[in-house]
C-alpha positions in Angstrom: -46.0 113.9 -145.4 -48.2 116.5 -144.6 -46.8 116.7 -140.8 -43.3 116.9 -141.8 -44.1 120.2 -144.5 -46.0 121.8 -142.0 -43.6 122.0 -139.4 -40.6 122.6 -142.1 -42.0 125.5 -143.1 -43.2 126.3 -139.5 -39.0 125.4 -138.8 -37.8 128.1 -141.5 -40.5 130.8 -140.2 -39.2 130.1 -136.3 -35.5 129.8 -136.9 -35.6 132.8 -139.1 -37.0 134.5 -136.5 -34.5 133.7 -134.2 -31.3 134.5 -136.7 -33.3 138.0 -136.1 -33.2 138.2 -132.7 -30.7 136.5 -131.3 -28.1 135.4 -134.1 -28.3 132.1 -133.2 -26.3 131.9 -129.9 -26.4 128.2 -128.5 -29.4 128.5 -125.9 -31.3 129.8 -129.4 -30.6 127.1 -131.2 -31.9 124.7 -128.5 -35.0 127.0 -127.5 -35.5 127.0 -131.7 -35.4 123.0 -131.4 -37.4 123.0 -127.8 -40.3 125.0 -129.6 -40.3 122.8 -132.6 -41.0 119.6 -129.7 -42.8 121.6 -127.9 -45.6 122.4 -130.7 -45.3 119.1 -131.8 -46.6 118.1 -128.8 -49.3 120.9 -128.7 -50.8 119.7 -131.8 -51.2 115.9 -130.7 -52.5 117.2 -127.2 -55.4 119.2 -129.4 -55.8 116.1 -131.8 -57.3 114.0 -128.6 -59.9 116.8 -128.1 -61.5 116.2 -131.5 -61.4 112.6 -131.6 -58.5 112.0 -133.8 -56.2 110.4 -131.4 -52.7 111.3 -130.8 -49.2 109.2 -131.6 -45.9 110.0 -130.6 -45.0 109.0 -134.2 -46.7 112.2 -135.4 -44.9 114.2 -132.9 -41.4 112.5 -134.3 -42.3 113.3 -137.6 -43.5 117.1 -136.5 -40.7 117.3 -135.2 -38.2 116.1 -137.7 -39.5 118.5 -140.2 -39.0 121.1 -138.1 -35.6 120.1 -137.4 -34.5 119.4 -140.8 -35.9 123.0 -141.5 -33.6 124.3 -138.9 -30.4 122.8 -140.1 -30.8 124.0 -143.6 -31.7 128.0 -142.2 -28.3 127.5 -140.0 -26.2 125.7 -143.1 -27.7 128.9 -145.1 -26.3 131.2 -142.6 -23.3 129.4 -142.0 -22.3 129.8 -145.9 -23.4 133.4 -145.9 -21.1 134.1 -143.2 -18.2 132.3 -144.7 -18.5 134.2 -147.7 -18.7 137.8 -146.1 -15.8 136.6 -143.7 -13.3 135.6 -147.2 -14.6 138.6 -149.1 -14.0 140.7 -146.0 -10.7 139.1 -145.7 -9.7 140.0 -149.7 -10.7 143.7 -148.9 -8.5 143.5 -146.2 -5.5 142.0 -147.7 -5.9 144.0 -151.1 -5.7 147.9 -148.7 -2.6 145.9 -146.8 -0.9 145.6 -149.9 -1.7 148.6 -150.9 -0.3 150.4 -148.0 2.8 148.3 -148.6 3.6 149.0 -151.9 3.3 152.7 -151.0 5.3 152.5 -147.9 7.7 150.2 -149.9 8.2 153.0 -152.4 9.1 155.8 -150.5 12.3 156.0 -148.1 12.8 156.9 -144.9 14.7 160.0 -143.3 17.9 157.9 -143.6 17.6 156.9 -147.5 16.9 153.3 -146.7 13.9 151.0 -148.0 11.0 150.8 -145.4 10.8 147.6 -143.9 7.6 145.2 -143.9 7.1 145.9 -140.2 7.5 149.7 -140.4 4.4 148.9 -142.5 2.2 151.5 -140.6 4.0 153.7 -139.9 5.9 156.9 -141.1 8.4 155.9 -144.0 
């Protein structure tokens, strides 16, 4: 148990980092999960110097903290990003409308209506 908090907050500290730099492009994420492994690996390595003995199992379960750290950073920025994009998209839709309403409201040179895809343009 106390492997597996270690590296999870070791996980949130290294993929936070990396949303920083690099906003997560795909050879991130895998150098995020590499490190996590790679550390893992460290810390057994370092365990045979002081007579504790190392065990793969440790290194899985270094490991898998670290990586269940690492999904929940990216599922957090995954949401935040969804919810900028649909309140970005609601701006967006509400100044269309807008400009619609006022383009629908005025007439053109020739007395007509403007037409949805005279939208932005001169009425």
């Amino acid at each position: 148990l106390a492997h597996c908090t270690e590296f999870f907050i070791l996980g949130v500290e290294v993929s936070c980092l990396y949303i920083c730099i690099d906003r997560f492009k795909r050879t991130g994420m895998l150098e995020t999960l590499g490190i996590g492994l790679v550390i893992g690996a460290l810390d057994e390595i370092i365990q045979i110097f002081f007579d504790r003995g190392a065990a793969v199992t440790d290194v899985l379960l270094d490991f898998s903290g670290f990586a269940f750290a690492f999904l929940i950073v990216v599922l957090i920025l995954w949401i935040v990003t969804e919810v900028k994009k649909k309140k970005l998209l609601k701006k967006t839709l509400k100044k269309v409308d807008f400009n619609f309403q006022i383009c629908y409201d005025r007439k053109n040179e020739f007395g007509e209506k403007c037409r949805a895809k005279e939208l932005f343009g001169n009425c």
